[in-house]
N, C-alpha and C positions, 0 to 999 in steps of 0.2 A: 557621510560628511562631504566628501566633493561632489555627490551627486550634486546636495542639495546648494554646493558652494554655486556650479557650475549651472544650477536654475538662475538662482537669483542674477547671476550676472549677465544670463540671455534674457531675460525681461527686463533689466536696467537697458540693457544696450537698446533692445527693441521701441521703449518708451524712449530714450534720447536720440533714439533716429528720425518720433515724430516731425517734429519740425520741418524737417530736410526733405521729406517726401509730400511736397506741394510737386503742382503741374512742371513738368519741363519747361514752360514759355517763360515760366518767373524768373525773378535773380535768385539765384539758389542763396539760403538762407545758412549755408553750413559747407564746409571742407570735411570729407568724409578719405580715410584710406583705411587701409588693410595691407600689411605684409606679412609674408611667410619668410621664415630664414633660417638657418641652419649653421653654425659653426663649431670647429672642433680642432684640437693640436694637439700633440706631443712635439713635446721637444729636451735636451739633455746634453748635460758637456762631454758627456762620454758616451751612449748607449747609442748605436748607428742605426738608420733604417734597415739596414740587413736583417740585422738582431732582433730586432723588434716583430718584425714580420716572422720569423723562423721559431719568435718565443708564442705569437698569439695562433699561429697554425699550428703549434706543437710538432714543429720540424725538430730534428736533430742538430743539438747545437755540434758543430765539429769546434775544433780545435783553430781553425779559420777565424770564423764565429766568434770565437772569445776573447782571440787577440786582437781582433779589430777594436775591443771595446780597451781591453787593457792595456794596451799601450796607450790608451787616451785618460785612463784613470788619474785623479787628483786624489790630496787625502781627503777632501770630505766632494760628494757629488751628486748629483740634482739630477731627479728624472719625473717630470710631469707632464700635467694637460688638462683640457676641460672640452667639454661639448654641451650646449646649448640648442635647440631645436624648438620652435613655437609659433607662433602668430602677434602683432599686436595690431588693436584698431585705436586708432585716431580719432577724435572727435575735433573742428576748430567752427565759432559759430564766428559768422560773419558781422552780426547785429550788436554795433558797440565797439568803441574799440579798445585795448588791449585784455580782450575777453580771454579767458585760460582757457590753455591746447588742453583737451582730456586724453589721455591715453589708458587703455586696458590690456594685458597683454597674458598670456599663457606658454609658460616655459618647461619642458622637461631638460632636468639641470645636472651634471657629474663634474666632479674638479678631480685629480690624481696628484698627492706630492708625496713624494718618498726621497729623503736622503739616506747616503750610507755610504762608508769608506772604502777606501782601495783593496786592505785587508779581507773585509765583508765579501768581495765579490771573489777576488784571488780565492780565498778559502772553500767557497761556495762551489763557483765553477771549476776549480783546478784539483782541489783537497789540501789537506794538510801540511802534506810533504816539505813545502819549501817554507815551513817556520819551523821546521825541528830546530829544536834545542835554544828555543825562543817564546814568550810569549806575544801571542798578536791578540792586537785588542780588537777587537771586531761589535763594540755597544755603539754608540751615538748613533743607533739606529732608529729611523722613524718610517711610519706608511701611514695615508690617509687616503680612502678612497670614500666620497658621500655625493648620495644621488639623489635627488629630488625636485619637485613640482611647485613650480612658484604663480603665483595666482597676484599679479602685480596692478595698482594704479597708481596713475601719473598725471601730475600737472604742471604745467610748465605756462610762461610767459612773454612774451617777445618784448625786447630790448630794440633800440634806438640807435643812433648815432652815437648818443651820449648815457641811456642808461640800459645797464646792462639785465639781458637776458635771466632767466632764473628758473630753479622747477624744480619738484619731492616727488617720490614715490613711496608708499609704504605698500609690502609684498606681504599674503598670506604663501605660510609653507607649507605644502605636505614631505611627511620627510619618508621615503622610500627604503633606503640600504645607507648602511656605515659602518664601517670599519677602523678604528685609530689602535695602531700597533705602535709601542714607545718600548727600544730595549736601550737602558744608556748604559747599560755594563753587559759586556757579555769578553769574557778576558780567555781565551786559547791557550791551553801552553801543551806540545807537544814535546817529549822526549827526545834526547839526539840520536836515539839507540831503537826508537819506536816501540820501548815495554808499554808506554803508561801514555794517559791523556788525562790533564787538570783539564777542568771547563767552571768559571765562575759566571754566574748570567742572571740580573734583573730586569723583569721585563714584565709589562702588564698589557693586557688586549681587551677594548670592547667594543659591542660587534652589537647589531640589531637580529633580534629575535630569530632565526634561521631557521625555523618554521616558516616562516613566511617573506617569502621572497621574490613572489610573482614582482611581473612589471606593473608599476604604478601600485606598491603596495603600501600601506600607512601605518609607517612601524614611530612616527613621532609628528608634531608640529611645530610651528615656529616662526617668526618674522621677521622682518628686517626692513631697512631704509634706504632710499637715497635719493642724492640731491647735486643738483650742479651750479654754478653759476658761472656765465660770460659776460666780460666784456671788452668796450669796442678801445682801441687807442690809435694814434699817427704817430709812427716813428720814422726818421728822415723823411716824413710827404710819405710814407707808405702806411696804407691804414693796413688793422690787421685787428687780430681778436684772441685775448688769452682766456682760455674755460679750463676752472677746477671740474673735476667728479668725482663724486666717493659714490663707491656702489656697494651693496652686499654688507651692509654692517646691519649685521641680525646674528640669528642664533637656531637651534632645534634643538627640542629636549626630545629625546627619544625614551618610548614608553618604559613598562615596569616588566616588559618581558626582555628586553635586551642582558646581554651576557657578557659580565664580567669575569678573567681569568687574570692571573696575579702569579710571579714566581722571583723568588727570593732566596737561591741556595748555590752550593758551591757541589758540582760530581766529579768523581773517578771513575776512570774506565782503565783498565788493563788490556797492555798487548794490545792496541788496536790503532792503524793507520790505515787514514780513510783517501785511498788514492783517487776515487770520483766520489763526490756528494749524490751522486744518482742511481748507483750501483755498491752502497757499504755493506760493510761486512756487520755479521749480527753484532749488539752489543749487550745482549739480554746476559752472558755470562760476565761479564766485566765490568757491569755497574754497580756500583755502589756508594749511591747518596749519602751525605750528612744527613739529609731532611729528610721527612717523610713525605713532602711536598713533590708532587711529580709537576715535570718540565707543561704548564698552561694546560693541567689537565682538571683541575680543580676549578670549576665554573659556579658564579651565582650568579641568580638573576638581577639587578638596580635598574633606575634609572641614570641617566648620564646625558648631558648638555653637549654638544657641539658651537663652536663660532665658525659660522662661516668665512669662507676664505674668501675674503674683500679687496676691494681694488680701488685704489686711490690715483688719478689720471692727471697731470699740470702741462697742457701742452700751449704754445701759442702758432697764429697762423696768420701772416701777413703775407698781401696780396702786391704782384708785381704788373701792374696796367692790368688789363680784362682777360689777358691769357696764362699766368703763371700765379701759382702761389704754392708757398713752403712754408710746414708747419714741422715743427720741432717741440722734442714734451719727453717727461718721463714718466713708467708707471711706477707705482708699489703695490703688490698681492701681499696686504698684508693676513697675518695667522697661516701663513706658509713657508717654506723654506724658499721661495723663489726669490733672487736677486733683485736690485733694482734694474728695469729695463729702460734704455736710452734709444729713442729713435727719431728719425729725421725721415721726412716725404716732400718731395714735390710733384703738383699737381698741374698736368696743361689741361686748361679750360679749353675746350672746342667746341665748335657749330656759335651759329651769330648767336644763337640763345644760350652759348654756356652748357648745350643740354649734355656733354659729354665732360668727362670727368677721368684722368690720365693721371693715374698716381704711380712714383716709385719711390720705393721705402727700403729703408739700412736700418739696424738696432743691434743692439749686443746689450745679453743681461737676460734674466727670467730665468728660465732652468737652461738655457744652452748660452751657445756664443754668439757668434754672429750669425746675423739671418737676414735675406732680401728676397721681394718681391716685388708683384705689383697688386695695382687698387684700381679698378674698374667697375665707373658707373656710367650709365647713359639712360637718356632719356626716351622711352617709345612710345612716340605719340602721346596726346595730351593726358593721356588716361593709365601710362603703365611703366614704371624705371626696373631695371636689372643692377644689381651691382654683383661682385665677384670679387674676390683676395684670396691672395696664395702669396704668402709671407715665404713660402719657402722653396723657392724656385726653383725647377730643374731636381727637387730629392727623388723622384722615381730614378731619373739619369744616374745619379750617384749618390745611389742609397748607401753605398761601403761606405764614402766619407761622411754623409751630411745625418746632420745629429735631430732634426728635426722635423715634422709634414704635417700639415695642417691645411685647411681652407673652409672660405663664408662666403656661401652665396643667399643672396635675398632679392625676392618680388616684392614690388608694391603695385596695389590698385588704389586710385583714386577715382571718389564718384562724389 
């Protein structure tokens, strides 16, 4: 299937490059580019770059380690991200005017949202001990992790003084891996005396085929849309430009091999206090279930539907004479637990041609707090721009406090 996806669309592109490939003396008949690009974050209001680094190396968390995260803990807390990596080529013909930009593009795609409480981690990381003689409710948990290949085209239009810009894309998906883990009850209650341990827990998991799990594997498909529009206005004598975008509103069903697991029961255990979550003590003598249902051990196979986790963008951007402009906007991720993000950039244009591009950016919102970098583009030479973002400034320097790291860098050629 993407073989044959990934034919047909190198002989589309080949036949639409006709034209353009007349002698060098001619007026070129078409605007041709190509980028490569790469982007990826995590970020959280609690979980610090220390930890994170120490959790994905399989370091030793110490006691260090974990306070750093909990004393930052809220009751309910947000740890995500996403990475993108691909190419898109451009097509614009010259002949006619406001002929439609084409664009084709190929993405390999991963989003991360997991919330969970204060209790959740205390418990997890520390043990039991400090809720004897207490119930902690440790449910309103959730985990999403889905990874896949997006097979996108794009067309868009250029706008005016007075009317405004526009463009859709519809994406084919290959869906690769996913994971959605939902426990909204899971209730603790530990003795004061440490005989006994109640545990009540609902919670269901479904997960893509785990036979197969190579990279670029096709365990479902799926589509999706998006669309922007801009336009121009003058506020006090300052002209400027406000663009909606909604991206990623699509879907993946994943096939008939994926695996559903299901639990719905209340256990007892005797005599048992679990002083690390990493090192317990057996509990194979001390259990005994109401149910017969063991804890997500009972799996079928279904199918099951994914919404992609989509992004809806309202920023505006008005310009202060030839060398500044500031743009202000908010996102929504929505079919996530990610907050609304509030962010503000200003931009110094430099070189007589504008070819340099000087951005710095503030926001608070998504899955952390606050966060600041910079945006850097320039222009190399007639035929080749660079850009660069690191939203998160200085996190290697202070990775103990800084809750976030990310960065995008992207080539374009144009011919």
């Amino acid at each position: 299937m993407l073989k044959n996806i990934f034919t047909l669309v190198v002989v589309a592109l080949l036949f639409s490059n006709a034209p353009a490939q007349d002698s060098l003396f001619k007026t070129p008949k078409a605007e041709q580019s190509i980028d490569f690009g790469a982007l990826g974050y995590l970020n959280s209001n609690c979980i610090n770059n220390d930890f994170v680094s120490a959790f994905y190396y399989g370091n030793f968390l110490n006691r260090e380690l974990r306070d750093g995260v909990s004393k930052k803990l809220e009751e309910g807390n947000l740890f995500g991200g996403m990475s993108r990596v691909g190419f898109t080529y451009t097509y614009h013909s010259l002949e006619g005017d406001n002929k439609p930009v084409f664009s084709f593009s190929i993405f390999d795609r991963s989003h991360l949202d997991m919330f969970f409480t204060r209790k959740m981690f205390n418990t997890y990381f520390y043990g039991n001990q400090m809720y004897a003689g207490e119930r902690a409710p440790l449910g309103n948990f959730s985990l999403d992790f889905i990874r896949y290949q997006q097979f996108r085209f794009g067309w868009s239009w250029k706008g005016d003084d007075t009317h405004g810009a526009y463009g859709f894309a519809v994406s084919l998906l290959s869906g690769e891996s996913d994971l959605s883990f939902r426990m909204p009850t899971a209730d603790l209650y530990t003795a004061d005396n440490g005989t006994y341990l109640d545990f009540k827990v609902a919670a269901q998991v479904d997960k893509t085929d785990p036979r197969n799990n190579k990279f670029f594997a096709q365990n479902g498909m799926g589509a999706s849309a998006d669309f922007f529009y801009e336009l121009p206005y003058v506020f006090w004598n300052k002209p400027g430009k406000i663009r909606i975008d909604v991206k990623d509103l699509g879907f993946i069903r994943w096939n008939s091999k994926s695996m559903h697991y299901a639990v719905d029961s209340s256990y007892h255990y005797d005599g048992v206090t679990i002083p690390d979550i990493f090192n317990p003590p057996t509990l194979a003598s001390g259990l005994r279930p109401d149910s017969t249902l063991g804890i997500l051990k009972d799996g079928k196979m279904r199918q099951y539907t994914t919404a992609l986790p989509g992004l809806m963008d309202i920023h505006t951007k008005s310009y202060y004479g030839k060398s500044i402009a500031f743009e202000k906007g908010l996102t929504w991720r929505f079919n996530t637990n990610a907050k609304l993000y509030y962010y503000a950039k200003i931009h110094f244009l430099l070189g007589r041609a504008r070819t340099t591009d000087i951005g710095y950016v503030i926001g608070y919102g998504g899955y952390g707090r606050f966060n600041s970098g910079l945006d850097f583009t320039v222009d190399l030479g007639k035929h080749y721009s660079f850009s660069f973002m690191d939203y998160y400034l200085f996190s290697d320097v202070t990775a103990q406090s800084t809750t976030g790291l990310g960065m995008f860098v992207k080539l374009v050629a144009k011919f």
